[in-house]
N, C-alpha and C positions, 0 to 999 in steps of 0.2 A: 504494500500500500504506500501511496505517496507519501515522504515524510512531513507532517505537519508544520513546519517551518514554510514547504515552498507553499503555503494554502494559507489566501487571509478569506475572513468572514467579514461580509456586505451586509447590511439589513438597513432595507429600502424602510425609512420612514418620512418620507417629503409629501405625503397624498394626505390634500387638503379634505378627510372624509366628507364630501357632498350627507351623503345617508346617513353618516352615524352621528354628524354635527359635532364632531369633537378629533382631538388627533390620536385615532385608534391605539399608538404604540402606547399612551399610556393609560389605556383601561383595566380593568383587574379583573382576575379570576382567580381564587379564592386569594385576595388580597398579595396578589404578584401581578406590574404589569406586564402588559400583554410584551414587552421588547424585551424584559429580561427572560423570557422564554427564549425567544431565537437567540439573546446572548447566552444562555444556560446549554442549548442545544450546540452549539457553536464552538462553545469554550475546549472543550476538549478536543477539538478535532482541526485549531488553525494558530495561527503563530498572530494572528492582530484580528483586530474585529473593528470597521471602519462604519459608521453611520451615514446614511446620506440624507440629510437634513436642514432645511431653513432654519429649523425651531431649536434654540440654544437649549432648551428647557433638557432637550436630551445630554447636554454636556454631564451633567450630576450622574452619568455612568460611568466617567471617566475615561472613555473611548475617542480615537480621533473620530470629529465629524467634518463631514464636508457639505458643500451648500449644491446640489442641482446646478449642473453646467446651464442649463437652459433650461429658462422655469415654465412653469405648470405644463410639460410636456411630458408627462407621467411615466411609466416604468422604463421608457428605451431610454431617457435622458437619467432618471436616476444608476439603471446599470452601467450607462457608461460613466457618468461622474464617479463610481464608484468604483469599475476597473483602470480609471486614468489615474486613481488617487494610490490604486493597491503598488505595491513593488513584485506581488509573484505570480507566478505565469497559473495559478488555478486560483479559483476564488470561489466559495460557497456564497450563492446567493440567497438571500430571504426578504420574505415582504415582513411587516411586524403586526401582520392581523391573524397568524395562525398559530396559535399558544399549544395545543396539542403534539405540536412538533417534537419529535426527539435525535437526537444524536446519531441512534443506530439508523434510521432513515437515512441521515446526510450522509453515514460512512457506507450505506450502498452505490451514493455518487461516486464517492472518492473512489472505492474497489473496482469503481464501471469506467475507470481513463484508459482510455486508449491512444494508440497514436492519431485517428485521424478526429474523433470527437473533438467540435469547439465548445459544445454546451451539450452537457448531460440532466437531461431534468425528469422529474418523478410523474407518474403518469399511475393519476389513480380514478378509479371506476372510467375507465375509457375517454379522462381528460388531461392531457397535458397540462402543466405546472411550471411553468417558467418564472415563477418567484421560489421556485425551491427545487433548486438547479444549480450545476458547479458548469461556470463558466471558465474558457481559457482567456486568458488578459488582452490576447490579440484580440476578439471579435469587437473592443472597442474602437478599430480604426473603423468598422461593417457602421457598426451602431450612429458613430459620429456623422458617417455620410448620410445614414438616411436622416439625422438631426436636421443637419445643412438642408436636406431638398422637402425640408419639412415631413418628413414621414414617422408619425408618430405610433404606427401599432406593432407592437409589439412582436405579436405573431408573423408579420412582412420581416422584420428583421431579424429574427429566428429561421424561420426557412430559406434565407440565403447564406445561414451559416450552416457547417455539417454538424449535424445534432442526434442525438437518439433519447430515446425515453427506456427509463426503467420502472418496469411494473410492480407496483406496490400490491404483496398479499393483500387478500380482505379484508385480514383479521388488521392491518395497519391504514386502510384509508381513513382510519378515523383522526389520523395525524396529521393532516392535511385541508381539515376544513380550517377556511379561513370568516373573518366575521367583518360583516360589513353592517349591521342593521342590529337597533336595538334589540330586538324578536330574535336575532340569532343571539344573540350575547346572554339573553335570558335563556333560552333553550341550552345552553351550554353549561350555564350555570347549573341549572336545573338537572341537566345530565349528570354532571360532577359531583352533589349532593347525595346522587342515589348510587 
């Protein structure tokens, strides 16, 4: 397995939640926010853990942050301000809205490098997952051009790099919901309880 020194840990927290009306990284569930999860899942597995954020508020983790190369241009602008900022050639990426997330998830990225993979992401119930995916540092030149020619989705610049998805057992896609809406964030809680 790659040695965790060449691997830093990304977690996209720059999305202004429209739906949840607050900035998701720091919601809680059972009294932990939602970003010290993907820092908690992370920690083991990379040698730095880089933020990509306007909101200083996240400084209080102690982590470098960095501000969105181009703003409100949502996840292609936050991945690549985040691979321009890293120094190693793989980078686990994470959005900060999916707290179920765990560690051994991210190290079936790490174990799935190959030579020609640029982005390996998790694919669970027959959906591709490009917020919790181990990017190589070069796909940020891909990224930056479609910035420039304004191409903002996410997905268009993903399938022009080479990519594979790794299938999550059953028994694990539960690690992988992410929350966007109050009604998810109670239903979670609710789950957690019981």
């Amino acid at each position: 397995m790659i040695d965790k020194k060449n691997i830093t840990g990304i977690i996209l927290a720059g999305g202004k939640s429209s739906r949840m009306g607050t900035d998701k990284g720091f919601l809680l569930l059972n009294n932990k926010q939602f970003v010290q999860y993907s820092i908690d899942a992370l920690t083991p597995l990379v040698s730095e853990i880089i933020i990509v954020s306007d909101n200083s508020d996240y400084d209080v983790f102690g982590f470098k942050r960095i501000a969105d190369i181009t703003k409100n241009a949502g996840p292609v602008a936050g991945i690549c301000s985040g691979l321009e900022a890293s120094t190693t050639d793989y980078n686990l990426i994470l959005s900060c809205d999916i707290p179920l997330i765990k560690s051994q998830i991210l190290e079936k990225l790490i174990k799935s490098i190959d030579d020609t993979s640029q982005i390996i992401q998790v694919e669970s119930k027959g959906k591709s997952m490009p917020l919790i995916a181990l990017y190589k540092k070069e796909v940020a030149n891909t990224f930056n051009t479609f910035l420039q020619n304004d191409e903002r989705r996410l997905r268009v610049a993903i399938n022009s790099c080479k990519s594979k998805n790794i299938v999550l057992d059953e028994q694990d896609t539960f690690t992988t919901i992410n929350v966007n809406t109050q009604t998810e964030l109670k239903a979670l809680e609710d789950a957690y309880k019981h």
